[in-house]
N, C-alpha and C positions, 0 to 999 in steps of 0.2 A: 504494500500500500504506500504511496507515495505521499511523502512527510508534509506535513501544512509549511502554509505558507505563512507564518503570521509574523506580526509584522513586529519590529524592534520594542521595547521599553514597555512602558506602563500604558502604550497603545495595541501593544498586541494582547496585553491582559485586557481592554474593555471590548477589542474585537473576541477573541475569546469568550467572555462576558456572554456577548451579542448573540452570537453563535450557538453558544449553548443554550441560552434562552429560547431559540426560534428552534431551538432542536426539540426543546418539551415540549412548548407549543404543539409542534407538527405531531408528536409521536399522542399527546392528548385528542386533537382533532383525526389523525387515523384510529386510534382506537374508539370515538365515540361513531363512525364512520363504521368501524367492524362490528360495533354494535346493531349498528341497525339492517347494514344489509345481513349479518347473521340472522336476525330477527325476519326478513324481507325471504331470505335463502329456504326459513321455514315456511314461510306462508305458500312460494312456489314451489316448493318441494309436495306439499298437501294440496296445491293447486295439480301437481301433476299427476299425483296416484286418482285424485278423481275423474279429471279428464282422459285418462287411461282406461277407466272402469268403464266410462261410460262411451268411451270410443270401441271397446270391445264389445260392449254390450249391442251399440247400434250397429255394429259390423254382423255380428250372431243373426239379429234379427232381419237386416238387408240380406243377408246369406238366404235365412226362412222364406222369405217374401216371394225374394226373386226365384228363389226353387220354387214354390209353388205357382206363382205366374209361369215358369217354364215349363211346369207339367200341367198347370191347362192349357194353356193355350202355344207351347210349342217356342223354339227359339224366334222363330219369325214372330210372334206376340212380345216379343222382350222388344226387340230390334222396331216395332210399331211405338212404343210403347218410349223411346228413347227419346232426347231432345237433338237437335240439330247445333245447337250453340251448347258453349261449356259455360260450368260455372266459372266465378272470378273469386279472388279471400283477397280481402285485403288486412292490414292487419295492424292497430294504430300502435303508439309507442306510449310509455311513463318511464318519468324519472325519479329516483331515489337518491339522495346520498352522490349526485351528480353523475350517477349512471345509468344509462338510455335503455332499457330495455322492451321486448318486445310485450302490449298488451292485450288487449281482447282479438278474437279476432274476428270478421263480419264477409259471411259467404250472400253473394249475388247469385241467384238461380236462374234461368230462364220462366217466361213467367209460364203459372201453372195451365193456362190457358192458352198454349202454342197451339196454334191450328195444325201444325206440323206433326205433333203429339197423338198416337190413337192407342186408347187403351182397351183393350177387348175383353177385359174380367176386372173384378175388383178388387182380385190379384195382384194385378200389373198395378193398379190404385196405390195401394197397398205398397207395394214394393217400392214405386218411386215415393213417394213420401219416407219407407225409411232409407233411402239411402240418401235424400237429401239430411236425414238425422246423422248417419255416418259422417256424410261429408264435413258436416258444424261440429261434431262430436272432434272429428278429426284435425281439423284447426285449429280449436279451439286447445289439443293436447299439443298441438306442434308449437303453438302462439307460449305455451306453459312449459314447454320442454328448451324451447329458444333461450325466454327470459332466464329457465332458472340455470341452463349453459351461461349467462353473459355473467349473470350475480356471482355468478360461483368462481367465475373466472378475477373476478375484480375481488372479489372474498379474499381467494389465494393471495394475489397480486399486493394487497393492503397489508397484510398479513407478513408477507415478507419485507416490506419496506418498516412496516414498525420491528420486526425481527432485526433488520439491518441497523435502523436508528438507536434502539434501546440497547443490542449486544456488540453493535462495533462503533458506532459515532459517537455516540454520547460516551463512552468509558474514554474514548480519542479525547473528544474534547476536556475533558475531565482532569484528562492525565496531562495534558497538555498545559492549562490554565495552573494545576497545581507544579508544574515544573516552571512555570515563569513567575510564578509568585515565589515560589523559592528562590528563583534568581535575585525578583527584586527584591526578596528580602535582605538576603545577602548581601545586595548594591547598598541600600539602606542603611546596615550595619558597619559595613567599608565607609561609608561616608561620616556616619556620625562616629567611628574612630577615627580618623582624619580629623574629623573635629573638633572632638576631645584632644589629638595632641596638637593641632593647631594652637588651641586657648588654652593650653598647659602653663601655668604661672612657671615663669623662668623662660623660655624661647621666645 
């Protein structure tokens, strides 16, 4: 590690000073910061085992649907029964703790009344209603799988920098500060012997 720079006399004791001051600061404000996205890292983490459950749940049930529309009415009644345009997910953002992560997220369908659309049981009914539930189900787990990938990554990231600050900077500056006050003390002492024999009755 390459040796500080500080600067001569009783100015490098208040940079010093300065430095370690902003160093507690920082490592205060990172750890109320790991506070919260800890706290934030739980809420997405129970945000994900739900959106999980219930992504498999409407996947089970679209599975159900759409076998049953394929055995009344055959593959060509699935393929009537399709929309011609795709859905779109868009998916907005929050921020915490000055990290942007991914939040809800909001699926565009074609509408339910495409002329294009023929449904020949109320099977096929049936089926397209749950797999638009899959598909919400589904975004809505990737939107909570996103977030808690970015939290988790900034989680780490905080985590090592107050590791970094509190076990190797701050003991730096520490050691640092207390080796130039021993200097000046020292200088201090030199002087006011020099001064004592300067005003020595007799010279």
């Amino acid at each position: 590690m390459a040796a500080l720079q500080v600067p001569p006399g009783r100015m490098g004791r208040r940079w010093l000073i300065d430095r370690l001051e902003l160093a507690k600061r920082t490592v205060t404000l990172l750890e109320e910061k790991l506070q919260l996205l800890s706290s934030l890292r739980d809420r997405l983490q129970r945000r994900v085992d739900e959106t999980r459950r219930d992504w498999n749940r409407s996947c089970r049930e679209a599975d159900t649907w759409g076998l049953r529309a394929t055995l009344l009415g055959g593959q060509r009644a699935v393929e009537l029964a399709a929309p011609t345009s795709h859905a779109a997910v868009t998916v907005g953002w929050a921020t915490t703790a000055g990290v942007r992560y991914h939040d809800a997220a909001q699926c565009m369908f074609p509408p339910e009344n495409d002329p294009t659309v023929i449904h020949t049981s109320s099977a096929s009914v049936r089926a397209a209603q749950a797999y638009r539930a899959a598909v919400i189900a589904a975004a809505d787990h990737a939107a909570a799988h996103s977030a808690l990938a970015t939290v988790e990554r900034e989680f780490n990231t905080t985590k090592l920098r107050v590791r970094a600050l509190s076990r190797h900077w701050l003991p730096r500056l520490r050691q640092e500060l207390a080796r130039v006050e021993l200097e000046l003390e020292e200088q201090d002492r030199d002087a006011a012997i020099r001064v004592r024999r300067t005003h020595r009755p007799g010279r």
